[in-house]
Legacy VTK file of the C-alpha trace (Angstrom):
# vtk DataFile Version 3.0
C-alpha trace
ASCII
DATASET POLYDATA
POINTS 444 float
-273.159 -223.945 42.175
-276.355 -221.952 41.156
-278.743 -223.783 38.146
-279.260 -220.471 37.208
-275.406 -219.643 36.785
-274.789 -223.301 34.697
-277.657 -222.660 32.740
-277.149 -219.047 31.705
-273.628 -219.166 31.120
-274.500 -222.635 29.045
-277.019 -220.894 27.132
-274.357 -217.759 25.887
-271.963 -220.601 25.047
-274.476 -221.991 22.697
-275.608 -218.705 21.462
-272.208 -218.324 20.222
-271.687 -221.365 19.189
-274.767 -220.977 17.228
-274.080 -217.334 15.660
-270.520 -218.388 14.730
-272.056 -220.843 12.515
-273.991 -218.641 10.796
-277.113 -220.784 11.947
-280.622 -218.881 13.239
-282.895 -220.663 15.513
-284.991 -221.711 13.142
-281.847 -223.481 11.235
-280.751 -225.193 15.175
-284.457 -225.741 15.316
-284.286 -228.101 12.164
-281.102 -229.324 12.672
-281.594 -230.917 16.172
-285.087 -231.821 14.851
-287.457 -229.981 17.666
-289.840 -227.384 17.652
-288.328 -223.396 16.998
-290.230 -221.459 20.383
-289.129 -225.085 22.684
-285.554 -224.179 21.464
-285.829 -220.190 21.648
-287.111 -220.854 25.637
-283.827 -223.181 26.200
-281.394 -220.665 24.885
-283.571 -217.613 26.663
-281.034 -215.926 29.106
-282.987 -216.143 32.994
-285.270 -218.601 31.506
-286.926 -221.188 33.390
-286.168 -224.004 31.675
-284.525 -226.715 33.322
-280.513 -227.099 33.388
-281.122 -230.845 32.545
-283.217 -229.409 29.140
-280.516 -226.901 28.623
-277.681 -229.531 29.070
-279.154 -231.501 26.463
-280.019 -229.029 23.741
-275.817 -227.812 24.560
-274.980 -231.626 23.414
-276.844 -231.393 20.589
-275.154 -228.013 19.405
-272.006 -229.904 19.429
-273.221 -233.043 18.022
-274.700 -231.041 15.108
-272.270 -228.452 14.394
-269.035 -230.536 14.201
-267.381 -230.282 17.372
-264.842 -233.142 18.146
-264.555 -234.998 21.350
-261.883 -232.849 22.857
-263.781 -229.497 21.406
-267.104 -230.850 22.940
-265.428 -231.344 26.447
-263.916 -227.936 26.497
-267.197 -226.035 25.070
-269.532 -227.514 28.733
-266.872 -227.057 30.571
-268.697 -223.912 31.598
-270.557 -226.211 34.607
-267.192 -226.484 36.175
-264.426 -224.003 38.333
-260.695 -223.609 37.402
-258.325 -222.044 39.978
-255.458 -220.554 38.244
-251.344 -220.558 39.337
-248.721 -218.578 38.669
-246.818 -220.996 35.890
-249.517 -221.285 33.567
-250.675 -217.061 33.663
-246.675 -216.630 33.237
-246.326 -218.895 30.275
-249.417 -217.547 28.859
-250.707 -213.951 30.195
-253.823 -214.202 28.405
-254.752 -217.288 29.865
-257.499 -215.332 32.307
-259.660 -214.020 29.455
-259.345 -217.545 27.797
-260.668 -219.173 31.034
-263.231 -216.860 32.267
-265.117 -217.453 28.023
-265.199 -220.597 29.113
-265.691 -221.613 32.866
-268.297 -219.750 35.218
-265.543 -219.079 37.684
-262.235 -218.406 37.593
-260.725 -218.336 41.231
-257.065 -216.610 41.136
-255.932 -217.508 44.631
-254.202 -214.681 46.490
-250.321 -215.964 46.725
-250.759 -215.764 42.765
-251.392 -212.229 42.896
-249.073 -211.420 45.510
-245.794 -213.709 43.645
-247.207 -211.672 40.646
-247.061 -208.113 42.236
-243.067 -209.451 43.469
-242.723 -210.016 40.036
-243.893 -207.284 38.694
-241.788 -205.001 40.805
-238.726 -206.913 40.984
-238.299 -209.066 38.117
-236.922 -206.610 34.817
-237.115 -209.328 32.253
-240.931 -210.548 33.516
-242.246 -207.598 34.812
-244.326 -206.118 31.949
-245.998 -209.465 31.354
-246.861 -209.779 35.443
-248.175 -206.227 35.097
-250.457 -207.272 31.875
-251.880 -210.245 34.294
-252.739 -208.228 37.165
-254.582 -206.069 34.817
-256.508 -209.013 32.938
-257.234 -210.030 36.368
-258.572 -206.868 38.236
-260.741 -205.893 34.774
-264.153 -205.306 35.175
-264.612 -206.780 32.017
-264.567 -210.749 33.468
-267.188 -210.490 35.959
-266.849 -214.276 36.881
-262.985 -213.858 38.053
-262.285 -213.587 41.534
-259.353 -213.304 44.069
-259.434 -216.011 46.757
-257.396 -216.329 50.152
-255.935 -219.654 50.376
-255.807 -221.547 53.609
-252.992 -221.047 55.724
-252.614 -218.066 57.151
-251.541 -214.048 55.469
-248.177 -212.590 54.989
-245.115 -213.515 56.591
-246.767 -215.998 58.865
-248.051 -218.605 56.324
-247.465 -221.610 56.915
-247.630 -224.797 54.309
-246.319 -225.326 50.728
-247.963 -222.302 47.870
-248.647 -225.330 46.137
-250.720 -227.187 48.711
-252.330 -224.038 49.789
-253.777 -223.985 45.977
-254.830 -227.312 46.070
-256.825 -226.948 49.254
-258.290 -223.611 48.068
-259.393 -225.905 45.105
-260.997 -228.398 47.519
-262.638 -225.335 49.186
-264.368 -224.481 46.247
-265.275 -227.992 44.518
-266.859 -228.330 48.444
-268.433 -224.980 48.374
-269.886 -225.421 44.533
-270.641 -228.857 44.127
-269.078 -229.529 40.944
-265.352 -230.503 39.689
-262.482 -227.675 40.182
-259.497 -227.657 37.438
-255.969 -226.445 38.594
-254.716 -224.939 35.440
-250.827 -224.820 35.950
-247.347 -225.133 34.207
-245.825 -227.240 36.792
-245.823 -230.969 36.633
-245.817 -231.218 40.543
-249.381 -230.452 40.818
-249.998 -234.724 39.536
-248.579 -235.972 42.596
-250.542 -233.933 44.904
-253.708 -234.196 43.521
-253.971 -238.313 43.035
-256.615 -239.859 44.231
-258.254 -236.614 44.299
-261.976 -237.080 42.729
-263.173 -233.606 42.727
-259.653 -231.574 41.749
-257.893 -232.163 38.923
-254.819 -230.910 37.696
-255.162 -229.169 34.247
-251.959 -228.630 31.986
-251.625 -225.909 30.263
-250.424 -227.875 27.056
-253.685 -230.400 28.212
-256.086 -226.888 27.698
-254.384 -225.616 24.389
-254.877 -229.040 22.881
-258.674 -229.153 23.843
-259.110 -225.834 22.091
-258.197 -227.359 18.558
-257.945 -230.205 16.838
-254.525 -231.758 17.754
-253.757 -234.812 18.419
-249.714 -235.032 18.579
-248.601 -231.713 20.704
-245.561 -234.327 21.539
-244.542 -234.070 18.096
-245.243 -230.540 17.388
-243.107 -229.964 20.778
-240.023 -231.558 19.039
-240.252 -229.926 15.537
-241.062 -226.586 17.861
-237.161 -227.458 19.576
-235.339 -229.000 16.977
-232.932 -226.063 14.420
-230.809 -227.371 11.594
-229.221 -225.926 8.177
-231.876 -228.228 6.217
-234.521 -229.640 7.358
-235.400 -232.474 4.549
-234.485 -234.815 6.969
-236.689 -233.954 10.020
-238.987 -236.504 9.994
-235.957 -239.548 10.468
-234.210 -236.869 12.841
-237.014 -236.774 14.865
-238.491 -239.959 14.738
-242.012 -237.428 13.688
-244.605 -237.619 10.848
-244.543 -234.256 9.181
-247.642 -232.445 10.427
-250.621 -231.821 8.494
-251.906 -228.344 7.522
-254.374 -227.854 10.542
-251.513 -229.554 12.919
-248.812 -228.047 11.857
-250.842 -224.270 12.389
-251.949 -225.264 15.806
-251.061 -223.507 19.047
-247.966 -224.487 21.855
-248.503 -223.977 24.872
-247.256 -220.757 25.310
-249.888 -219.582 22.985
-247.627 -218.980 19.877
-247.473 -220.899 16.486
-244.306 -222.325 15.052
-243.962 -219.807 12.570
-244.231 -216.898 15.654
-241.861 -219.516 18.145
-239.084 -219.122 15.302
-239.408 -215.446 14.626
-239.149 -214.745 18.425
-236.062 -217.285 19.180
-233.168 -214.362 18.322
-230.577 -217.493 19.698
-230.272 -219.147 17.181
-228.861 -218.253 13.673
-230.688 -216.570 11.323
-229.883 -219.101 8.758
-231.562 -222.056 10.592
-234.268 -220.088 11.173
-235.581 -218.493 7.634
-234.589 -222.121 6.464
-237.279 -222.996 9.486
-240.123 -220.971 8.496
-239.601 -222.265 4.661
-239.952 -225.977 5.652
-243.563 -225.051 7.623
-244.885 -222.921 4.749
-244.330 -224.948 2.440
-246.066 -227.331 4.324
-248.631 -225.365 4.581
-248.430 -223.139 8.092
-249.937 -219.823 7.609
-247.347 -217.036 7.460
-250.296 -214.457 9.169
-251.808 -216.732 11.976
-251.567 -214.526 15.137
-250.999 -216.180 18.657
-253.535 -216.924 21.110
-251.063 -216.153 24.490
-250.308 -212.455 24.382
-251.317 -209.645 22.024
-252.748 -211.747 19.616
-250.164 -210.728 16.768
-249.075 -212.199 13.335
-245.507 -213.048 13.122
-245.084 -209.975 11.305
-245.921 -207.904 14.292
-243.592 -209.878 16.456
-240.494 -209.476 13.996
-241.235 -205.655 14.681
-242.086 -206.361 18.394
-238.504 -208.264 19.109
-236.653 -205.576 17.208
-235.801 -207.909 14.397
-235.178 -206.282 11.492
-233.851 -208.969 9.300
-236.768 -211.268 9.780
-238.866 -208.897 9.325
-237.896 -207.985 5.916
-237.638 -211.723 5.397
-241.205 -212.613 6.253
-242.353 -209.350 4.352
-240.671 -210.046 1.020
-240.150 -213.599 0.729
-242.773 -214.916 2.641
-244.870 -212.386 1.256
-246.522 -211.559 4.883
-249.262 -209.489 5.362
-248.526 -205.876 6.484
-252.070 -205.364 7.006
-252.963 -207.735 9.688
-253.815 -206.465 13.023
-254.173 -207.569 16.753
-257.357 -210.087 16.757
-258.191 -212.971 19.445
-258.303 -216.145 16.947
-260.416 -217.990 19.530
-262.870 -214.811 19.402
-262.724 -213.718 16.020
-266.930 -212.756 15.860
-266.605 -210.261 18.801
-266.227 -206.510 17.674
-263.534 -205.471 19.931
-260.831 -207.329 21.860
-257.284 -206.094 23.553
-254.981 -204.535 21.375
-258.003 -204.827 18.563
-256.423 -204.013 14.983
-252.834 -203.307 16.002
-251.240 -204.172 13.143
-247.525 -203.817 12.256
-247.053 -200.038 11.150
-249.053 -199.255 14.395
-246.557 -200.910 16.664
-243.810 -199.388 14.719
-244.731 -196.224 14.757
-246.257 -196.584 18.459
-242.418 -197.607 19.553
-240.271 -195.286 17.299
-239.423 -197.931 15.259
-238.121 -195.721 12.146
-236.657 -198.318 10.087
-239.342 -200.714 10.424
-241.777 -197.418 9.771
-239.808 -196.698 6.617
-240.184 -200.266 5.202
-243.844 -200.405 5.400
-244.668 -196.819 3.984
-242.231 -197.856 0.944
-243.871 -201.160 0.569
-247.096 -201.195 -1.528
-249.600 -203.373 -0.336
-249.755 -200.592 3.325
-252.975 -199.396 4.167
-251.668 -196.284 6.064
-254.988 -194.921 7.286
-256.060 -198.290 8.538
-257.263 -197.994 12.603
-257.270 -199.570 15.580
-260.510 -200.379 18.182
-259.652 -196.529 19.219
-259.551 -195.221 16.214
-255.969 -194.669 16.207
-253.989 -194.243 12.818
-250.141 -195.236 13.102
-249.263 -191.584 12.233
-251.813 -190.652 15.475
-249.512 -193.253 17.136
-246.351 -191.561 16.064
-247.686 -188.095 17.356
-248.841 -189.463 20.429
-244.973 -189.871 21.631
-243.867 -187.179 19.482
-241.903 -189.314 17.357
-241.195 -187.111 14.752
-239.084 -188.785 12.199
-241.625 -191.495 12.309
-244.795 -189.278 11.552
-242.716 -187.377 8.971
-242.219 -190.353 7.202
-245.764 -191.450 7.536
-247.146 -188.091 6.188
-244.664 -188.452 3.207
-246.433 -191.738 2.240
-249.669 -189.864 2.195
-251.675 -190.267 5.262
-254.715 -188.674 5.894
-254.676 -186.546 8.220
-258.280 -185.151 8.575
-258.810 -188.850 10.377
-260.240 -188.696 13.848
-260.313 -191.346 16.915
-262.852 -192.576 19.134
-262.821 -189.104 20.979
-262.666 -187.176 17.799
-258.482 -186.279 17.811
-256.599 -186.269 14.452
-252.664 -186.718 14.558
-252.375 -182.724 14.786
-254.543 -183.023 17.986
-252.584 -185.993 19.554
-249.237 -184.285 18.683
-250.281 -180.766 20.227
-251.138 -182.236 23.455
-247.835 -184.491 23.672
-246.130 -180.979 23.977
-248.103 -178.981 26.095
-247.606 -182.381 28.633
-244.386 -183.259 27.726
-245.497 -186.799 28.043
-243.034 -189.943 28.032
-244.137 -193.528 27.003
-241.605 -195.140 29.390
-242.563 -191.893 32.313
-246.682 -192.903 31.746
-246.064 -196.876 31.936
-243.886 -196.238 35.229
-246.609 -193.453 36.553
-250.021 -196.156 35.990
-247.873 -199.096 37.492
-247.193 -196.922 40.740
-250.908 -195.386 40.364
-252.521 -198.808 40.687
-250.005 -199.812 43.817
-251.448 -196.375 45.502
-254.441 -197.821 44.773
-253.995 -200.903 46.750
-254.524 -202.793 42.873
-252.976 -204.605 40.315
LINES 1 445
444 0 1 2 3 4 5 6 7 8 9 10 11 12 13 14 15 16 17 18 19 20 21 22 23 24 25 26 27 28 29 30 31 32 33 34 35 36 37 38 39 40 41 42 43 44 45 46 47 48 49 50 51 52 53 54 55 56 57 58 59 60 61 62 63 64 65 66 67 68 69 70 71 72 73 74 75 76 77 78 79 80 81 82 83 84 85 86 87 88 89 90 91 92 93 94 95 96 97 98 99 100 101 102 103 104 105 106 107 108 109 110 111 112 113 114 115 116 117 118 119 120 121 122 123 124 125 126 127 128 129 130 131 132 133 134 135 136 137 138 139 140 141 142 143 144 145 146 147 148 149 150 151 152 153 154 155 156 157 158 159 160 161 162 163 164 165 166 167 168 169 170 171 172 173 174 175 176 177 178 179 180 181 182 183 184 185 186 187 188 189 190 191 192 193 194 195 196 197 198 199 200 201 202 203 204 205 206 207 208 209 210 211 212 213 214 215 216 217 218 219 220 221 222 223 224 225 226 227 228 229 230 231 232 233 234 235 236 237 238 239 240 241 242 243 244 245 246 247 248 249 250 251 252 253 254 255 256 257 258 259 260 261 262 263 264 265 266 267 268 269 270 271 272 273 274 275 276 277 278 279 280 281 282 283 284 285 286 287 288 289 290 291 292 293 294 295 296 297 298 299 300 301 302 303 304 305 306 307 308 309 310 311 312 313 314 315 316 317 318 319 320 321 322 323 324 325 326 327 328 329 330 331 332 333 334 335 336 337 338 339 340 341 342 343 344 345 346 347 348 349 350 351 352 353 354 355 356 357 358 359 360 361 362 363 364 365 366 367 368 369 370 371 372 373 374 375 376 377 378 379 380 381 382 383 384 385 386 387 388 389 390 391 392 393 394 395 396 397 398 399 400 401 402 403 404 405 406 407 408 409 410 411 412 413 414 415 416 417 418 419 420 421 422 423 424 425 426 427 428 429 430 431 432 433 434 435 436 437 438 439 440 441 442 443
């Protein structure tokens, strides 16, 4: 691989690293112990300074600012290439704009994209989540994420196992850029393939959520995650666990959810066992509003209105005293301005879905912000015009919305209702009508 690539994208890593710490240059400077203009040449984006130099100063940023072992590992992994499969993007579809912060190349071979596209056009349950991938992956946005063909031949004549195809796409590319290439997967059958393999490694997805926070018992956390009883005093002798502590027991699965968002979405098992659930982890001490890191980056608010789950959502509202004014933010990214879904919080979806019971609860509750907007500048009562939903913005303008607010592209509600009927537009007609757009297109 290119010096130039390492170094730059080694240099925006520390840059960040460095900003999100609230330190200047001059602070790094004195930390690390050099001189301020040696260290504003090492982080200079194109410089000429050598990788070796910038290497060094990128171990020092960790060294000084806290990082841990596992934290340190992930942050250079930047030098390195990660090929992606279809298990791990499935289990978490925001895995690609995770990756591509923190490698300089993300290779998505091309049987992934094409058991995606199956997926997405044949698969009800999955579908939407394929389609969300295929998006992430085409995005401009991600400049160092590319589609690869992996050896073997195209279409009906392949021959060889998808899974040994990846792995000798990911020899390929170790070949072709000199450095190590991660297989990020799901699938446990990936360990037998690649031993004895010095160059490819198989990354678990569990393996990659662990390096991006502290944890050092996902094993436990998987069992508490599982395990559902009418009182859960006992869970540590049941389980054969310590109880977590606060920063473990707030940490991420591997899905990308929290255990606090894994119970509000599991709908299978009573309700009972589950508000009992989400007592036992706030009281010790999980964080009722910590969004996930795998999808839409939403509280468990949000996903109580999300599943269609009334009940827990008035149970994490009231009792558990959630939030209703936490939107959509990347936890892993919280410094950036804007990220998907930025500031979607839970009237928004409501009102964005025709959610009027959910709607009504929030307007009547008083801690609402009701004018509060999203990255576009949409209010939830623009949200509820958009569709035409009008119980929902009639409700919303009873509460006392403003409705002089304008978006990004200066509509108010009136503006965004108005056009819904001279197009007659349908949110289920315009999802189906950009899905079969981009497979004119020849694109995800």
């Amino acid at each position: 691989m290119d010096d130039q690539i390492q170094k730059d994208f080694l240099r925006k890593r520390m840059i960040e690293l460095r900003e999100k710490n609230h330190k200047t240059q001059s602070h790094m400077a004195e930390l690390i112990g050099c001189n301020k203009s040696t260290l504003s040449r090492a982080e200079k984006i194109g410089g000429d300074t050598s990788y070796k130099t910038v290497l060094g100063f990128a171990h020092d940023y960790c060294d000084k600012l806290g990082l841990t072992s596992r934290q340190k590992d992930q942050f250079l992994r930047g030098d390195r290439v990660v090929v992606t499969d279809t298990s791990a993007l499935l289990k978490n579809s925001q895995l690609i704009d995770e990756l591509s912060r923190e490698y300089s190349r993300v290779i998505v071979p091309d049987i992934v994209v094409e058991e995606l596209d199956s997926i997405k056009d044949h698969n009800k349950k999955l579908a939407k989540k394929a389609w969300q991938i295929l998006r992430s992956i085409a995005s401009g946005s991600n400049s160092n994420v590319v589609t690869g063909h992996c050896p073997g031949g195209q279409g009906k004549g392949r021959t060889g196992n998808p899974d040994g195809r990846i792995v000798k796409m990911a020899e390929k590319a170790a070949e072709e850029f000199h450095c190590q290439v991660d297989i990020i997967t799901y699938d446990a059958g990936f360990a037998a393939r690649l031993s004895g393999h010095a160059t490819v490694k198989a990354l678990y997805l569990e393996e990659y959520m662990v390096t991006k926070q502290n944890l050092m018992d996902i094993q436990s956390l998987k069992k508490i995650n599982a395990y559902y009883a009418d009182s859960y005093e006992d869970m540590e002798s049941a389980l054969g666990v310590t109880i977590p502590n606060r920063e473990d027991i707030n940490a991420y699965l591997p899905e990308g959810n929290t255990l606090i968002i894994s119970v509000v979405r599991c709908r299978k098992k009573p309700m009972n066992q589950r508000k009992e659930k989400i007592r036992w982890l706030i009281g010790h001490g999980a964080d009722v509003d910590r969004r996930d890191c795998g999808k839409y980056y939403f509280p468990p608010l949000s996903h109580a209105v999300q599943n269609r789950d009334f009940e827990m959502f008035r149970f994490l509202l009231h009792e558990c005293r959630a939030n209703p004014n936490v939107g959509s933010r990347n936890p892993y990214d919280a410094g950036k301005i804007r990220q998907k879904n930025d500031g979607n919080m839970p009237l928004m979806i409501a009102a964005w879905d025709n959610r009027v019971e959910f709607v009504r609860e929030l307007c009547e509750n008083p801690r609402i912000s009701l004018n509060q907007q999203d990255g576009n500048g949409y209010t939830a009562l623009m949200k509820a015009c958009h569709w035409g939903w009008l119980e929902c913005r009639d409700i919303i303008r009873a509460a006392g919305a403003d409705e002089r607010i304008v978006d990004r592209n200066g509509y108010t509600a009136e503006d965004h209702y108005r056009e819904y009927l001279e197009t007659g537009r349908s949110k289920n007609r315009t999802w189906q009508k950009n899905q079969n757009e981009g497979r004119r297109r020849g694109r995800p």
